[in-house]
Structure formats: C-alpha cells, structure tokens
N, CA, C and O of each residue as an XYZ file, in Angstrom:
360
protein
N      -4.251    -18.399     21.869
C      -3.835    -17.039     21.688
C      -4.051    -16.633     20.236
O      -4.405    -17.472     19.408
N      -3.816    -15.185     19.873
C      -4.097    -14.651     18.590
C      -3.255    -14.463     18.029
O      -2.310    -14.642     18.798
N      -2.829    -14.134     16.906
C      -1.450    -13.339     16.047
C      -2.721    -12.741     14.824
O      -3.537    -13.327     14.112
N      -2.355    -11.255     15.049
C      -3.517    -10.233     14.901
C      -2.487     -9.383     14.185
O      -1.561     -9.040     14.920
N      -2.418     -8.951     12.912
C      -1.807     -7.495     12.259
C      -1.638     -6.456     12.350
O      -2.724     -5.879     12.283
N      -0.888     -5.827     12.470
C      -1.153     -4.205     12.469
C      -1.573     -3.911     10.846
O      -2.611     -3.400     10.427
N      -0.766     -4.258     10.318
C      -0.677     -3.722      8.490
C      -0.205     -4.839      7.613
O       0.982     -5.164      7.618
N      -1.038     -5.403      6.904
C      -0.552     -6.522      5.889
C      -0.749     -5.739      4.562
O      -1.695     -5.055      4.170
N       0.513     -6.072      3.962
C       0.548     -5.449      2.582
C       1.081     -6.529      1.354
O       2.007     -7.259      1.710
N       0.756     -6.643      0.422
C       1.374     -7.728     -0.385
C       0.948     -7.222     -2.092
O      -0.107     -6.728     -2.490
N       2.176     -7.556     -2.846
C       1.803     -6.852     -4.086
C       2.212     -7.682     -5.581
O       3.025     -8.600     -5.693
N       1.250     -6.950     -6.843
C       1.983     -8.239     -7.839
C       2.208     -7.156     -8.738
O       1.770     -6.008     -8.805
N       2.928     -7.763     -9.344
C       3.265     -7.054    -10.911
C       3.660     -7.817    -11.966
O       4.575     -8.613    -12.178
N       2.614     -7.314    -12.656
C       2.647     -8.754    -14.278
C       2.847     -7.706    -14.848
O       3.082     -6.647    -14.267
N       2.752     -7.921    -16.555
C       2.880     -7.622    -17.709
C       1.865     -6.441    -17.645
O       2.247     -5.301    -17.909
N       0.419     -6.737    -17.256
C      -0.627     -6.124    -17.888
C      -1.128     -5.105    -16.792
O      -1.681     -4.036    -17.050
N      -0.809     -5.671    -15.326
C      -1.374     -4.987    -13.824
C      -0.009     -4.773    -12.714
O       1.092     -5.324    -12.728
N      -0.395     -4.076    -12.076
C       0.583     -3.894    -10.657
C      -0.933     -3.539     -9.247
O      -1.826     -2.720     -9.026
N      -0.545     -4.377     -8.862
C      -1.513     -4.500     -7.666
C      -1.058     -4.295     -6.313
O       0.056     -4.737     -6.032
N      -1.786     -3.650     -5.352
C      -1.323     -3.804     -3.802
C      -2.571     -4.274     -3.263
O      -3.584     -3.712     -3.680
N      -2.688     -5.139     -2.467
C      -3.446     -5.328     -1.617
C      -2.954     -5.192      0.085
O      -2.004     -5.692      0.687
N      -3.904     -4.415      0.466
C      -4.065     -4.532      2.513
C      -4.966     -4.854      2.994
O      -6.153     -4.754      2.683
N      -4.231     -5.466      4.186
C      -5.289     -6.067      5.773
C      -5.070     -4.954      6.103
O      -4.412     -4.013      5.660
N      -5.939     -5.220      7.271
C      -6.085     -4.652      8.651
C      -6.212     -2.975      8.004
O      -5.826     -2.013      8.667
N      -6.605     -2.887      7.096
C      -6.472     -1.228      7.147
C      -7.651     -0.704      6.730
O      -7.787      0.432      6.276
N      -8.693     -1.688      6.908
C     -10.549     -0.800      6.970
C     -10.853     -2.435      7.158
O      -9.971     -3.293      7.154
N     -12.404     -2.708      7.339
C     -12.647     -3.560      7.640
C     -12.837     -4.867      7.087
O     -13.058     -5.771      7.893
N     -12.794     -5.140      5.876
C     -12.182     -6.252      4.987
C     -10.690     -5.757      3.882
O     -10.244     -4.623      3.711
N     -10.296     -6.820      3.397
C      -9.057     -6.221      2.987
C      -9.181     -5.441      1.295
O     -10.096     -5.821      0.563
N      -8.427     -4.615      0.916
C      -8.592     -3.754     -0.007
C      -7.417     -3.972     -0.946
O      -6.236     -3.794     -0.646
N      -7.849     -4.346     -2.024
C      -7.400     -4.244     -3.268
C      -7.535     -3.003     -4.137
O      -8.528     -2.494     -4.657
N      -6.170     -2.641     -4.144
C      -6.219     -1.116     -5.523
C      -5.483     -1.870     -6.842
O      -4.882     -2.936     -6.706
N      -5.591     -1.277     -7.948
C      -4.907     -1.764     -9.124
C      -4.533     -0.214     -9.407
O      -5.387      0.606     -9.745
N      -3.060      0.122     -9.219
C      -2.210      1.224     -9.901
C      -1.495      1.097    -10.872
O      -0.549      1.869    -11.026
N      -1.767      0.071    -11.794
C      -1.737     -0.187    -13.322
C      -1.218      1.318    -14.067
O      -0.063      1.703    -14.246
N      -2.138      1.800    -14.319
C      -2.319      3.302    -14.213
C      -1.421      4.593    -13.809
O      -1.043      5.540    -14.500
N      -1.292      4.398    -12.942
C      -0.140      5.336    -12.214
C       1.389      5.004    -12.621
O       2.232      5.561    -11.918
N       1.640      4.559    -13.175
C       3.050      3.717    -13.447
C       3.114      3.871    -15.350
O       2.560      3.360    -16.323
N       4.242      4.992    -15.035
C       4.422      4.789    -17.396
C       5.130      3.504    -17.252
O       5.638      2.932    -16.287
N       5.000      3.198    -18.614
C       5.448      1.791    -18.944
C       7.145      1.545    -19.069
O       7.878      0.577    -18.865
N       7.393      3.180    -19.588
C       8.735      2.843    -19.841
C       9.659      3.412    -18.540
O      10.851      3.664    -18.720
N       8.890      3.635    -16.945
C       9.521      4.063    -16.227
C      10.418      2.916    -15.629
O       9.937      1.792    -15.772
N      11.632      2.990    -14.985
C      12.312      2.383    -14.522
C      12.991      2.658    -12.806
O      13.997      3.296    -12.498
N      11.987      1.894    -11.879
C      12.640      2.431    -10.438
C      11.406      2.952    -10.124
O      10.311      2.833    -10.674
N      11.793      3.585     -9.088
C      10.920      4.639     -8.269
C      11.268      5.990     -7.750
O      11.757      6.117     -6.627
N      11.030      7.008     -8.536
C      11.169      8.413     -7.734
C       9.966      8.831     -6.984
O       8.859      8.324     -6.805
N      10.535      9.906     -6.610
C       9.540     10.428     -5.368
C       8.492     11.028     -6.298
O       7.546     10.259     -6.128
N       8.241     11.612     -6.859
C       7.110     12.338     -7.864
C       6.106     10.679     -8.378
O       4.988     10.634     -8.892
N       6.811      9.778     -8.083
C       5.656      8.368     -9.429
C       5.479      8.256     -7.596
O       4.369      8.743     -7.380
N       5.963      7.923     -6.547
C       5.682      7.366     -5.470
C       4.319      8.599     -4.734
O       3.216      8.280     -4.290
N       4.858      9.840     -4.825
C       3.733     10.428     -4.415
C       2.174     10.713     -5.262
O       1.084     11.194     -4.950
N       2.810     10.093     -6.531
C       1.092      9.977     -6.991
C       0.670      9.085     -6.571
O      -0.388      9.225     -5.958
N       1.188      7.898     -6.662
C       0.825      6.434     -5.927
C       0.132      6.616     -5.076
O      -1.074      6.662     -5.321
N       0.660      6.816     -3.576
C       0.048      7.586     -2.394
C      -0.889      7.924     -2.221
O      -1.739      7.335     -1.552
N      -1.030      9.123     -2.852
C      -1.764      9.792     -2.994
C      -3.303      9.058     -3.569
O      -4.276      9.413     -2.903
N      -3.507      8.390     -4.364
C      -4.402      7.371     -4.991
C      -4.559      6.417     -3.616
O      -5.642      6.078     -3.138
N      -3.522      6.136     -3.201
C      -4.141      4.754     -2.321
C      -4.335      5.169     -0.869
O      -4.674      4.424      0.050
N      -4.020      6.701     -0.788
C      -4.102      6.768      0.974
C      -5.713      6.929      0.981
O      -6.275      6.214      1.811
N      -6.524      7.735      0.208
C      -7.634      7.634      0.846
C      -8.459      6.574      0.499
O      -9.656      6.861      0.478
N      -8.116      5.248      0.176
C      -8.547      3.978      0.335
C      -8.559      3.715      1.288
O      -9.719      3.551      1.666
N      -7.644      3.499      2.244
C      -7.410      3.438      3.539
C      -8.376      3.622      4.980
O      -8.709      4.795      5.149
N      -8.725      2.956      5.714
C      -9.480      3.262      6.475
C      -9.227      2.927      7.867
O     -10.164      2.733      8.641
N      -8.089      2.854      8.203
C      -7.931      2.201      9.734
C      -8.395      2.662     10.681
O      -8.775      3.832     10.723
N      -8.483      1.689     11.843
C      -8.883      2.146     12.893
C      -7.997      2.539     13.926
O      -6.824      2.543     13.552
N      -8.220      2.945     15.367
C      -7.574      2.671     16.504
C      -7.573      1.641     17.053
O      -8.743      1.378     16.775
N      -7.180      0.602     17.747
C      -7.361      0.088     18.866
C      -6.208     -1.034     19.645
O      -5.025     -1.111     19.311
N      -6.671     -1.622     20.427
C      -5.660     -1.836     21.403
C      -4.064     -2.414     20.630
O      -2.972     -2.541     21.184
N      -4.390     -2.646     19.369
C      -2.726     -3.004     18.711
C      -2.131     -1.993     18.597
O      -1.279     -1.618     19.403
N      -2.464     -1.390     17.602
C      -2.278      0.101     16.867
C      -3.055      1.027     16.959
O      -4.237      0.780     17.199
N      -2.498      2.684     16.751
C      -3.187      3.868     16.837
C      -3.501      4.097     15.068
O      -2.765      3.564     14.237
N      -4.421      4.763     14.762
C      -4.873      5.023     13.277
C      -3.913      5.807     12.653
O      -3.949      5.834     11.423
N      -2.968      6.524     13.296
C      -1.655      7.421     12.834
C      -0.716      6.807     12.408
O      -0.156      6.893     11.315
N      -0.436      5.899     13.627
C       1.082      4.862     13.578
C       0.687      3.873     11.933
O       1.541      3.818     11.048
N      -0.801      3.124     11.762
C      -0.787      2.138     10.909
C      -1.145      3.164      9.310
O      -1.426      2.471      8.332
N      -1.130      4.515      9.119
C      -0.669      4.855      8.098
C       0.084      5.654      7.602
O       0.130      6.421      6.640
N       0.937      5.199      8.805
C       2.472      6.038      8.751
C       3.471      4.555      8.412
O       4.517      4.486      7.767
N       2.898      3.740      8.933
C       3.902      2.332      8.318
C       3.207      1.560      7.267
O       3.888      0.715      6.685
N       1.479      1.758      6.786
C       1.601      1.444      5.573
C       2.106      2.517      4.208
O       1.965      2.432      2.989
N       2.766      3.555      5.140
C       3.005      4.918      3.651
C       4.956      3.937      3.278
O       5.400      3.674      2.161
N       5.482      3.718      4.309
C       6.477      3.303      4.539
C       6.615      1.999      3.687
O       7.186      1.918      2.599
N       5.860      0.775      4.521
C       5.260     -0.353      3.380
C       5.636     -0.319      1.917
O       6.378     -0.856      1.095
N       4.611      0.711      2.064
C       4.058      0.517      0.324
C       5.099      1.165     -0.642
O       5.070      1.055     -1.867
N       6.254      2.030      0.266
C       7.428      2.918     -0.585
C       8.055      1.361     -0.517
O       8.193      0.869     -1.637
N       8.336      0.763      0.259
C       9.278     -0.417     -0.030
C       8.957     -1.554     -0.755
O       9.702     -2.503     -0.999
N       7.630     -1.375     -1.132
C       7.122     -2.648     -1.659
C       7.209     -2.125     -3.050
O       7.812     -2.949     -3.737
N       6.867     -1.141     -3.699
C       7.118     -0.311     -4.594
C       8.560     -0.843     -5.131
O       8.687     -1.676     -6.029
N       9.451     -0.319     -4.539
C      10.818     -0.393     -5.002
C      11.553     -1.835     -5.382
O      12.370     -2.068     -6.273
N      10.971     -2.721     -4.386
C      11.195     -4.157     -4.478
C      10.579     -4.625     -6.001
O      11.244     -5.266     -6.815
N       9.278     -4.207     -6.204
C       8.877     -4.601     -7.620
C       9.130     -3.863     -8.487
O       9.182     -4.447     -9.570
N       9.443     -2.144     -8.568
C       9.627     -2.059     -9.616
C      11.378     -2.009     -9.904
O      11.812     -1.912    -11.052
C-alpha cells in the first residue's frame, strides 16, 4: 500500500534565512526563502507580515486535483499550514 500527502510543509529559521519548503504542491517539492519578508526586529506574527508572506508564496504553488485532494482544499490547508508554521517559528 501507499501513504501519499496531501500537503507537506516544513520550515527553518536561522540567524541569516527563514525557509518553507512543500510537497505535493506542484510537481517536485518547492523551496521559497522569505528571509526578506520578515524585519528583523519583528516579533510574532500579525496579519499584515502573514499576508505579505502569502502572498509571495501562493503563486509558487502549483497543485493539482486528484483522487486525494481537490486543488482548492490543498491551498486552503497549505494557507492554514503555513499561518501555523509561521507562528511556531517566529
């Protein structure tokens, strides 16, 4: 049998980078570096630093349909994801 993803998300944050990487969400997995998007001296996550974020990484994104997931559902739970993965690191 298989064990197949809908949405793999996993993220780092050093000193110098903050990274997200995803599966399953175009056809090899995608690395963004939002280094960038993030002031240095911010602390947390509001909705204004989260929707630039977003905004930068949704049209990276490329999912498909098929028999796991619909292309709606998997970037409606990686928008979800990535707000929680966000908050966990910063």
């Amino acid at each position: 049998s298989e064990d197949l993803a809908i949405l793999g998300l996993s993220g780092l944050k050093s000193s110098r980078e903050f990274l997200l990487a995803f599966t399953a969400m175009a056809p090899t997995p995608i690395l963004l570096d939002i280094s960038h998007l993030l002031p240095e001296t911010k602390k947390g996550l509001d909705e204004e630093c989260f929707n630039a974020i977003w905004e930068f990484v949704k049209p990276n994104l490329k999912p498909i349909s098929d028999v796991r997931s619909a292309k709606d559902y998997r970037l409606h739970i990686a928008e979800i994801f990535t707000r929680q993965m966000l908050k966990e690191l910063l």
